[in-house]
C-alpha positions in Angstrom: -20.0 -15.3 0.6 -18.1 -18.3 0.5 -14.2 -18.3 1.9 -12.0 -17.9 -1.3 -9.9 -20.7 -2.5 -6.1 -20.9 -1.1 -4.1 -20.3 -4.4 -0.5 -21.8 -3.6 2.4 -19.7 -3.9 6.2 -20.6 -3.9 7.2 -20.8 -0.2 9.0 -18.1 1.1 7.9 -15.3 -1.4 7.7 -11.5 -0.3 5.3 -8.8 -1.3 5.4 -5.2 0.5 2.9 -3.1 1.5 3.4 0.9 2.8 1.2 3.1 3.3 2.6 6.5 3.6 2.0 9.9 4.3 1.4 13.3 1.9 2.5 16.7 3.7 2.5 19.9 2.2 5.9 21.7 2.5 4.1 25.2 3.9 3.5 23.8 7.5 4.3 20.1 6.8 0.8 19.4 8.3 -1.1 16.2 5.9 -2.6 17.7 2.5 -5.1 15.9 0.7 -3.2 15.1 -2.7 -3.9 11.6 -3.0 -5.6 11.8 -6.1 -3.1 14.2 -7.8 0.0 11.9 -6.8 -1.4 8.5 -8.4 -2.2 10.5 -11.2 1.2 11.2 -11.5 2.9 8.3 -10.9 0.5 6.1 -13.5 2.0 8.0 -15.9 5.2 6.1 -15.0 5.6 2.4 -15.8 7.0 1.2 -12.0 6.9 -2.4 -10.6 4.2 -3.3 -8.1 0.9 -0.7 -7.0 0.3 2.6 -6.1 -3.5 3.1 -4.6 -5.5 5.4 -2.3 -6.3 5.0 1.6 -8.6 5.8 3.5 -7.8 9.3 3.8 -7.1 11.9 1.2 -3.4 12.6 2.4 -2.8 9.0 2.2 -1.6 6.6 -0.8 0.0 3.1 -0.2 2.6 1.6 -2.4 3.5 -1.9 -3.0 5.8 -4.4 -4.8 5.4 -7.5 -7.0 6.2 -10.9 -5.6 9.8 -10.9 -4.6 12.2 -13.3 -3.5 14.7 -11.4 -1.3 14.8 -8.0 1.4 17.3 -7.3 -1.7 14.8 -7.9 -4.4 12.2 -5.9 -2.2 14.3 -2.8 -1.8 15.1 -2.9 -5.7 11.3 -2.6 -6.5 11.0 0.1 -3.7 14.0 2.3 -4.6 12.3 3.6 -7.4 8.8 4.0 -7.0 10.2 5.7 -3.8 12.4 7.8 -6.0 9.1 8.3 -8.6 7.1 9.5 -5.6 10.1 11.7 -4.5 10.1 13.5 -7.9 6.0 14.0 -8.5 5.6 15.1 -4.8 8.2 17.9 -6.1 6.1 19.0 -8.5 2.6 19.4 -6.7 4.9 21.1 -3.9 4.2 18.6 -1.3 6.4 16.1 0.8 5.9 12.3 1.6 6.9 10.8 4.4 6.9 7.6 6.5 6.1 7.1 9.9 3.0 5.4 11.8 1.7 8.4 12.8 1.9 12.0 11.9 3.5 13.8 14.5 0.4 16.9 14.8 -2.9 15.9 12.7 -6.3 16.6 13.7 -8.0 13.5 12.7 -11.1 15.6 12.3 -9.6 17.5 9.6 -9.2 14.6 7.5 -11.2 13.8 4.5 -12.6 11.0 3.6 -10.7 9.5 0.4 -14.1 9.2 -2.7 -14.0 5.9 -3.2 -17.1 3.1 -2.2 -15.5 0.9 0.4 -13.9 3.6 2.6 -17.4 5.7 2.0 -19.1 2.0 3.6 -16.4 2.0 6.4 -17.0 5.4 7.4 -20.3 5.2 7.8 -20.2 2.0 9.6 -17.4 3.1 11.7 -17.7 6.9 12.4 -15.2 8.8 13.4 -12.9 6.3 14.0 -12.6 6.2 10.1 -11.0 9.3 10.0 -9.4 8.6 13.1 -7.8 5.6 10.9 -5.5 8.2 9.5 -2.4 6.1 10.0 0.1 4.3 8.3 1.7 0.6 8.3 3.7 -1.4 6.5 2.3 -5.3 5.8 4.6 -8.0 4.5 3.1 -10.9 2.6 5.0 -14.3 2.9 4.2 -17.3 0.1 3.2 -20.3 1.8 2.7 -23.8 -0.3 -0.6 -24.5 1.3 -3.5 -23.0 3.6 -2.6 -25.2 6.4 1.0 -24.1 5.7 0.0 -20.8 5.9 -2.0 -21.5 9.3 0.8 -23.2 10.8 3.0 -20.2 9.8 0.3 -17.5 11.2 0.5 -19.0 15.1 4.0 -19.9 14.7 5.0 -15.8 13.8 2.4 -14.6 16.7 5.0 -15.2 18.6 7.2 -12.5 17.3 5.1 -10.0 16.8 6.7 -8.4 19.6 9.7 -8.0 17.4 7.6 -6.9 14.1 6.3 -4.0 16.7 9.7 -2.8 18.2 11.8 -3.7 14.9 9.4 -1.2 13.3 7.7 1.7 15.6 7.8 4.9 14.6 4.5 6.4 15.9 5.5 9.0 18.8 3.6 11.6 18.7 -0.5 11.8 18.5 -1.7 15.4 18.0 1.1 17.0 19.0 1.3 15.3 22.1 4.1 12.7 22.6 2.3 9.6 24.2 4.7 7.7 25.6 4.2 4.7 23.6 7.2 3.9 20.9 4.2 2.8 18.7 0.5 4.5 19.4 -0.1 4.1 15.6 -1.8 0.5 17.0 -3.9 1.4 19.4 -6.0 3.2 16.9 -6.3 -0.2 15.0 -7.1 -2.1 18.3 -10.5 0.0 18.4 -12.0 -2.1 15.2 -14.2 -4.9 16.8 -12.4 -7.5 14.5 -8.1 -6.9 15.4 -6.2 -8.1 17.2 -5.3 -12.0 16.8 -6.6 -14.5 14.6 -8.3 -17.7 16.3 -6.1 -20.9 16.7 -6.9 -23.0 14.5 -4.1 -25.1 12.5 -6.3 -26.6 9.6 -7.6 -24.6 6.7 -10.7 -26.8 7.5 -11.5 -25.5 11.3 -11.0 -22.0 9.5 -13.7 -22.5 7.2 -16.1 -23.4 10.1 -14.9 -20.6 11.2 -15.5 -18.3 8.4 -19.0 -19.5 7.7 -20.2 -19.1 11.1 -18.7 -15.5 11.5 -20.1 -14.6 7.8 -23.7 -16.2 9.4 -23.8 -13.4 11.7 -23.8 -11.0 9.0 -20.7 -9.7 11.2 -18.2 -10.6 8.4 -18.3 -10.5 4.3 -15.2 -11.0 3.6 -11.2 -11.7 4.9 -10.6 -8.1 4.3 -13.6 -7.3 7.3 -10.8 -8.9 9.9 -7.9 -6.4 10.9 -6.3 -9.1 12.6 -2.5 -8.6 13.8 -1.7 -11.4 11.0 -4.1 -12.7 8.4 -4.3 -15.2 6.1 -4.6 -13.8 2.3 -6.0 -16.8 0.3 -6.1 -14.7 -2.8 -2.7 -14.8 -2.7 -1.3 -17.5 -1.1 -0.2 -15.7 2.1 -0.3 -14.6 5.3 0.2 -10.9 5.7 1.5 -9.4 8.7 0.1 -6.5 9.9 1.9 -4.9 13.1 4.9 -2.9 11.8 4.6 1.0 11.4 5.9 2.4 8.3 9.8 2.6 8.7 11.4 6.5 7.9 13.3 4.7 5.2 13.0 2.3 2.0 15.7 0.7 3.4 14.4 0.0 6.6 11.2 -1.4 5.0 12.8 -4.0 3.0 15.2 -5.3 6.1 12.3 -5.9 8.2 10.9 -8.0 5.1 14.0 -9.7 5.2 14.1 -10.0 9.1 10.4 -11.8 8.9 11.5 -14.1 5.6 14.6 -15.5 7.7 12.1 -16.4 10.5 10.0 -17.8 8.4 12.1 -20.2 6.6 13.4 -21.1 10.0 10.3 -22.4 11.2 9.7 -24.5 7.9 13.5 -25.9 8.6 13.2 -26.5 11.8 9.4 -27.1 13.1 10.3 -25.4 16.5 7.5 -25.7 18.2 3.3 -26.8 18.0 1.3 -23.6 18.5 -1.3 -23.7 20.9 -4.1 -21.5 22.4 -1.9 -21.4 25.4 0.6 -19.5 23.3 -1.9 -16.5 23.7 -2.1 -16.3 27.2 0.6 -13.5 27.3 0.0 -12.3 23.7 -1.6 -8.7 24.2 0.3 -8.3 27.2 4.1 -8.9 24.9 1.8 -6.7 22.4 1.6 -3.7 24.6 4.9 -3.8 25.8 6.5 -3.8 22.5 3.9 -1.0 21.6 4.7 1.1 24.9 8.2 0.6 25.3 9.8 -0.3 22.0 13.1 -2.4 22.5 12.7 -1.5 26.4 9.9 -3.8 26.3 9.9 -6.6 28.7 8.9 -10.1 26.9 7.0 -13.3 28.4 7.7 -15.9 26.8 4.5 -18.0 26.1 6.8 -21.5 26.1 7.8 -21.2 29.9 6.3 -18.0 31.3 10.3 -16.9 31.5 10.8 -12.9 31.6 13.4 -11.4 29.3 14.4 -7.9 27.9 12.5 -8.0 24.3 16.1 -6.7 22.9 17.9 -9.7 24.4 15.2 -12.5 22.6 15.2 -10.3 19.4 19.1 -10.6 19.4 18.9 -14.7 20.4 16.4 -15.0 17.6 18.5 -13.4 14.9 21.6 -16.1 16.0 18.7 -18.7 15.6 18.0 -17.3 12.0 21.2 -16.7 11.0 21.9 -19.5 8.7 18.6 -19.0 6.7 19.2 -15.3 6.5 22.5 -16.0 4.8 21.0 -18.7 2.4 18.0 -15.7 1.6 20.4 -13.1 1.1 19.3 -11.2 4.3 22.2 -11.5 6.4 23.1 -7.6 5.8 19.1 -6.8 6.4 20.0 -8.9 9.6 23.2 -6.6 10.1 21.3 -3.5 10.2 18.7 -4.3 12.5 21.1 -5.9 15.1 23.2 -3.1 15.1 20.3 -0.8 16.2 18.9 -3.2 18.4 22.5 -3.5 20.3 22.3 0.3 20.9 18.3 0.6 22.0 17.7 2.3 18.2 14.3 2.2 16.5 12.9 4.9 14.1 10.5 6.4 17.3 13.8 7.1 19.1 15.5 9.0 16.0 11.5 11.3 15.7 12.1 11.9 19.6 15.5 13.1 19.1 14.6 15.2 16.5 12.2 16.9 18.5 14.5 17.6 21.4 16.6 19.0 19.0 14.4 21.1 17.0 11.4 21.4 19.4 8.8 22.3 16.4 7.2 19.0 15.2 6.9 20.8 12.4 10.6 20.7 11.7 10.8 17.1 12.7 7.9 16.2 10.0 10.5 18.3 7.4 13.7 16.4 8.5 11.2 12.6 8.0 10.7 13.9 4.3 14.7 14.0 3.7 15.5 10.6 5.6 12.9 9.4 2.9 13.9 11.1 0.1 17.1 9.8 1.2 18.8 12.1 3.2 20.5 12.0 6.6 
């Protein structure tokens, strides 16, 4: 199969992506309602997408094209506020988070649809295992070399994507150390991780055609790369962030990753290189392990910093084209939580000191989405 054509799309666009999870409100373990909730909310005229996963106690939501983290958060407010109210009526809860805090993957079921049937058969257990939940934010790019040239420049900071966003604890009731353990289920696919660096749309099709050759890869949704191109829709999708406890936080990390994006285009910082991905994985696990502890490399000089300190000189760098977007206050709210060592994994781990049953903790996630404390 050929690689699609690169359809344009107005620089600088958003879309949202989050997948997210359906408890029941008896042990607030998952529950397999998927079907019964988009059911529901069809019956609803809402912007964007609602849409099963890969799992039966899964649905992802998602928003039109939008032009602002404000914009975003208007389109989310109230599908989330839809789901909120149907999720009431089949007595169930959902929630964000990357993980849920205590499920046996083995429990999980299979959601009846072709493709995930295909995946699970190709990939085993690790299907069910799959059972977790991100958020991916789309950004319009004019053109696929644009969009290339965008891709390798934002590999950069997908340090900050990880730590901006974790909220992935606790695996099976265990709490694993890692701020965000939701990724190291996707790093078992054969095809995640980074995308190869290549800066024309040309080099990529060479590269497309000889992966599809090996009968390896059909299609751009067969990569689970960290950041993808999305010719479809003019895009590049990035993949890294967990699904925030909040709306809110969903649509400032949009705006976070918009800001940088328009100040790459006004600036041209740097050329990406393969060189750049020398300390890649390495800045990946960090920001996966420690969160805004993490230490980062960075791939320019080989310099060590505290990933808080870079993620705070990158928001001054950003600053002007986060108030020209409209994301200044999106800005605001994740430097102020950044200042004080604050991500979403922290407020789960506090809640579990405090309440010691994850069950509890799972019950408290469902009012912070709902929008509660």
């Amino acid at each position: 199969m050929p690689l699609e054509t690169f359809h344009t799309s107005a620089p600088l666009t958003l879309g949202v992506e989050l997948e997210l999870q359906l408890v029941n409100t008896h042990d607030y373990d998952l529950a397999p309602y998927a079907e019964d909730m988009i059911r529901l909310m069809h019956k609803t005229p809402l912007p964007g997408s609602v849409v099963p996963e890969m799992t039966s106690s899964m649905i992802e939501i998602s928003t039109d094209i939008c032009h602002s983290a404000a914009e975003v958060l208007h389109q989310l407010t109230p599908i989330r506020d839809a789901l909120v109210r149907n999720a009431d009526k089949l007595n169930i809860a959902v929630i964000g988070g990357g993980t849920h805090p205590f499920q046996l993957w083995h429990q999980q079921r299979i959601y009846d649809k072709p493709r995930f049937q295909e995946l699970s058969a190709l990939y085993g257990y690790l299907s069910k295992q799959f059972t977790i939940f991100g958020q991916h934010v789309h950004i319009g790019c004019p053109g696929p070399d644009e969009a290339l040239l965008m891709l390798h420049r934002m590999s950069r900071y997908i340090p900050h994507c990880i730590a901006l966003s974790a909220s992935s604890p606790f695996v099976q009731a265990q709490d694993t150390a890692f701020d965000s353990a939701r990724l190291n289920s996707v790093f078992a696919f054969p095809l995640s991780g980074r995308a190869p660096c290549v800066l024309t749309w040309k080099e990529f099709e060479q590269y497309f055609d000889k992966m599809t050759a090996t009968g390896v890869v059909k299609s751009m949704k067969d990569f689970y790369w960290d950041i993808r191109p999305k010719p479809e829709f003019g895009t590049i999708e990035i993949r890294v962030f967990d699904t925030p406890l909040t709306i809110e936080r969903a649509a400032a990390l949009a705006g976070y990753v918009q800001a940088l994006a328009a100040w790459f285009i006004d600036t041209q910082p740097f050329t990406p290189q393969e060189d750049d991905y020398l300390v890649y994985t390495y800045n990946r696990f960090q920001a996966c392990r420690f969160g805004l502890d993490a230490v980062y490399v960075d791939p320019a000089d080989g310099s060590h910093l505290p990933l808080a300190e870079h993620i705070l000189r990158t928001m001054d760098q950003i600053a002007p084209q986060a108030e020209r977007l409209g994301a200044a206050p999106a800005l605001q709210m994740l430097r102020s939580e950044v200042q004080r060592q604050h991500n979403d994994a922290r407020w789960l781990r506090e809640r579990q000191q405090d309440e010691q049953l994850l069950a509890e903790v799972v019950r408290q996630a469902g009012l912070r989405f709902r929008g509660g404390s």
